[in-house]
C-alpha angles and dihedrals in degrees: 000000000000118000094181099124089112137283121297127204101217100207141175125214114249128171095237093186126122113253109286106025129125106268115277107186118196136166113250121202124247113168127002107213137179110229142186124234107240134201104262105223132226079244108055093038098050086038085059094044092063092057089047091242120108127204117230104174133021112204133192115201129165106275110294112184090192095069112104137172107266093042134124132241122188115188123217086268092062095243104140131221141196111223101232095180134358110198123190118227160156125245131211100271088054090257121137112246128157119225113219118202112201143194124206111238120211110208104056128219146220119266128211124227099033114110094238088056105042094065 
């Protein structure tokens, strides 16, 4: 199995704001991964489309345990993703990955940790 399609920041939103402030919601990064790009299936897609959701991106990554539904994944390129569902499984060769399916949002946000977006 080759998980070379690039590296994912697996996140989660936090208002990262004092006491007091006016909310400042950023994502805050959990877990980096290399993951590999996957064929994203009739079923899956029409199975995401009942349920008015769509699935842009499926990603394989070695088993992360921290990867939950409601997450958040940015790519090296900085496109930003919700996680929409994070199944644990076994790939062909008996090792343990997790498949992310992922859904593009739209409004970005800020992520902490990069330099523009410490200040």
């Amino acid at each position: 199995m080759l998980l070379d399609s690039g590296v994912l920041t697996l996140c989660r939103l936090e208002n990262t704001a004092p006491g007091g402030a006016m909310p400042r919601m950023r994502l805050v990064p959990v877990e980096r991964c290399c993951y590999g790009e996957r064929t994203v299936g009739y079923n899956r897609q029409y199975a995401a489309l009942g349920v008015n959701e769509r699935v842009d991106l499926l990603a394989r990554v070695w088993q992360s345990r921290a990867a939950r539904a409601g997450m958040f994944a940015v790519l090296e390129d900085g496109a930003q993703y919700r996680v929409a569902l994070a199944q644990q499984l076994w790939d062909d060769d008996g090792l343990r990955v997790t498949d992310l399916t992922l859904e593009r949002i739209d409004a970005l946000y800020d992520v902490a940790g990069t330099a523009e977006n410490d200040r």
